[in-house]
C-alpha positions in Angstrom: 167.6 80.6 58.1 164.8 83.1 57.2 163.1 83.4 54.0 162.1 86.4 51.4 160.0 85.1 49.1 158.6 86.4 45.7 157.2 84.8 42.5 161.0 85.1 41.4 162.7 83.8 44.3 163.3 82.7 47.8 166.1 84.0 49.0 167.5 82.9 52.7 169.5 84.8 54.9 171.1 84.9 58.3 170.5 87.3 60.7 172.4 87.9 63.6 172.9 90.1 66.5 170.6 93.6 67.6 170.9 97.5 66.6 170.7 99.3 63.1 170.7 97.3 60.4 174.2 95.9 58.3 173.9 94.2 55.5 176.9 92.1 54.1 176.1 91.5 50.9 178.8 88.4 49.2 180.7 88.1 46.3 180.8 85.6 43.2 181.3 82.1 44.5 180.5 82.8 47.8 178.2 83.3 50.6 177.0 84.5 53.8 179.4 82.6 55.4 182.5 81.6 53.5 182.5 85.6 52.8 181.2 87.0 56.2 180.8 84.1 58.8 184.0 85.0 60.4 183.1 88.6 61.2 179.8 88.4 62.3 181.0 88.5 65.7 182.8 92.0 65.6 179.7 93.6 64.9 176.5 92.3 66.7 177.3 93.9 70.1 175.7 96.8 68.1 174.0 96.0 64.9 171.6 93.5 63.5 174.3 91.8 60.9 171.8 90.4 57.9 173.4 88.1 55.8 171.9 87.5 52.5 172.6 84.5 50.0 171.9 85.7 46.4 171.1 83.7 44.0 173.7 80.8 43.3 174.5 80.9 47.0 173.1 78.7 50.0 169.3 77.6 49.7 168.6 80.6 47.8 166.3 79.5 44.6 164.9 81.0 41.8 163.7 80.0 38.3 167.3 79.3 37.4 167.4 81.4 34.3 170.6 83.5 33.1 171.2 85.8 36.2 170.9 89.4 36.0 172.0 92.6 38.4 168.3 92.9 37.8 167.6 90.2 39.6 170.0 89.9 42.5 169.1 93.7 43.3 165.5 92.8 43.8 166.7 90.0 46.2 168.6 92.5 48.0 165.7 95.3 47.8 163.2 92.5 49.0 165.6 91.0 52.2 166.0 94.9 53.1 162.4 95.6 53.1 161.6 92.1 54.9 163.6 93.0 57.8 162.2 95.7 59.3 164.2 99.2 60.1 165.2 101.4 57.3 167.6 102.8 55.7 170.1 100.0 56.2 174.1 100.1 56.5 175.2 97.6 53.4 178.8 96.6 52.6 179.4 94.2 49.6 182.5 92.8 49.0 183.5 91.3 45.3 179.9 91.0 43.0 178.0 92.1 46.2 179.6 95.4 45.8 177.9 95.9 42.2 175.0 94.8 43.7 174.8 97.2 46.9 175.7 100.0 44.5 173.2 99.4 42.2 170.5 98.9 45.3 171.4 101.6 46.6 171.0 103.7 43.4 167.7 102.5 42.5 166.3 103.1 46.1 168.1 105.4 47.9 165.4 105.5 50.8 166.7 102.2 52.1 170.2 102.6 52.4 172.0 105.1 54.8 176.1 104.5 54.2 177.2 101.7 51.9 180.8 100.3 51.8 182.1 98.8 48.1 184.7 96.2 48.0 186.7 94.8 45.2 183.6 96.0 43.4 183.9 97.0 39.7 181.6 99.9 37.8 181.6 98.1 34.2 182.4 94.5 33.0 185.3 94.7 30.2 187.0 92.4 28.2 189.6 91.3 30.4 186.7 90.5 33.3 184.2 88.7 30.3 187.4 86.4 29.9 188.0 86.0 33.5 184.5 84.6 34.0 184.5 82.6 31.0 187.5 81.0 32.3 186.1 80.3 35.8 182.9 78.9 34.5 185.1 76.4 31.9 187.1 75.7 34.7 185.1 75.0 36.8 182.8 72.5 34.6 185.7 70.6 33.8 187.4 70.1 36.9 186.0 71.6 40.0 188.6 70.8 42.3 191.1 72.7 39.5 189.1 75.7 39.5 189.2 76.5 43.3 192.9 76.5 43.5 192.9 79.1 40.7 190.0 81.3 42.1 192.9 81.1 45.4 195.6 81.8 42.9 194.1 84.8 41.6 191.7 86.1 44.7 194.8 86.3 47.0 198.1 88.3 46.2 201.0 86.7 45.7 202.2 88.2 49.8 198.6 87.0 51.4 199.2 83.7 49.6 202.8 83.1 51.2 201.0 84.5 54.6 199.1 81.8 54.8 201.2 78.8 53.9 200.6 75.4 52.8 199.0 75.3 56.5 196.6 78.3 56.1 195.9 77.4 52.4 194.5 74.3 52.7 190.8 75.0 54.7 190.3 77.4 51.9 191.0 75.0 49.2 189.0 72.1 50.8 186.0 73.9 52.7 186.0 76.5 49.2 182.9 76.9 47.0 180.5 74.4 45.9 180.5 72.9 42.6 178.1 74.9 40.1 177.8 77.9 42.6 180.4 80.2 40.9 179.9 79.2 37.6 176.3 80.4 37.5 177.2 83.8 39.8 179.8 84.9 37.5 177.3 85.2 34.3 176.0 88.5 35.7 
């Protein structure tokens, strides 16, 4: 995978396809592909699909201090400004969608239309203890905590869509240990 790299990061991302620029941008806990991998296809007949992994995702590094939406906007800034054409299409789905939003505020020059999903405009009280839970979760019993980030990431119909049979890739291929932990602390 490529690399953007500035004194506070590298961050890697996948890029796919040819045409205007679309960025999908991941959520907590995931990235480029668990979140986007399987629709990469249904867009490169006519758009360069960039991936990028924020921080906490893939083989994206930085100095691995608290995360900010400081920080993972300048990765996204930086990965937009690395690869060429501007503005960009975004779409970010989950934390990505905070992100994009907040990209796309502070540099409006580089984004043309954004998409926001499952995004959120403030973190309250009933989110602060929804991340607390995931990170304690998932320190003390990783296996645990991905069945509950399916529990609650899923309805209760999408769940029963997929059955025992369509649940169980996402609850053995799901995210790496310490990944979501450190993504949701923004």
């Amino acid at each position: 995978m490529p690399v953007v790299s500035s004194p506070d990061f590298h961050v890697e991302y996948a890029v796919d396809g040819a045409g205007p620029a679309l960025f999908l941008v991941h959520g907590t806990g995931g990235d480029a592909d668990t979140n986007f991998g399987h629709l990469v296809e249904r867009f490169t007949d006519r758009h360069t699909v960039v991936r990028p992994n924020l921080s906490g995702s893939g083989g994206t590094a930085d100095s691995g201090a608290p995360l900010t939406l400081e920080l993972l906007v300048d990765q996204l800034v930086s990965t937009v400004r690395e690869t060429g054409d501007r503005p960009v299409d975004a779409l970010g789905f989950s934390l990505g969608a905070v992100v994009v939003a907040a990209a796309a505020a502070a540099h409006p020059e580089l984004f043309g239309r954004v998409v926001l999903v499952a995004g959120w405009a403030h973190t309250d009280a009933r989110q602060e203890l929804t991340f607390d839970l995931w990170r304690r979760l998932e320190r003390a019993d990783h296996a645990l905590f991905v069945r509950f980030l399916n529990l609650t990431g899923w309805t209760g119909r999408q769940l029963n869509r997929f059955g025992a049979e369509g649940l169980a890739p996402l609850l053995a291929s799901a995210v790496p240990p310490g990944r979501a932990a450190r993504s949701s602390s923004t």
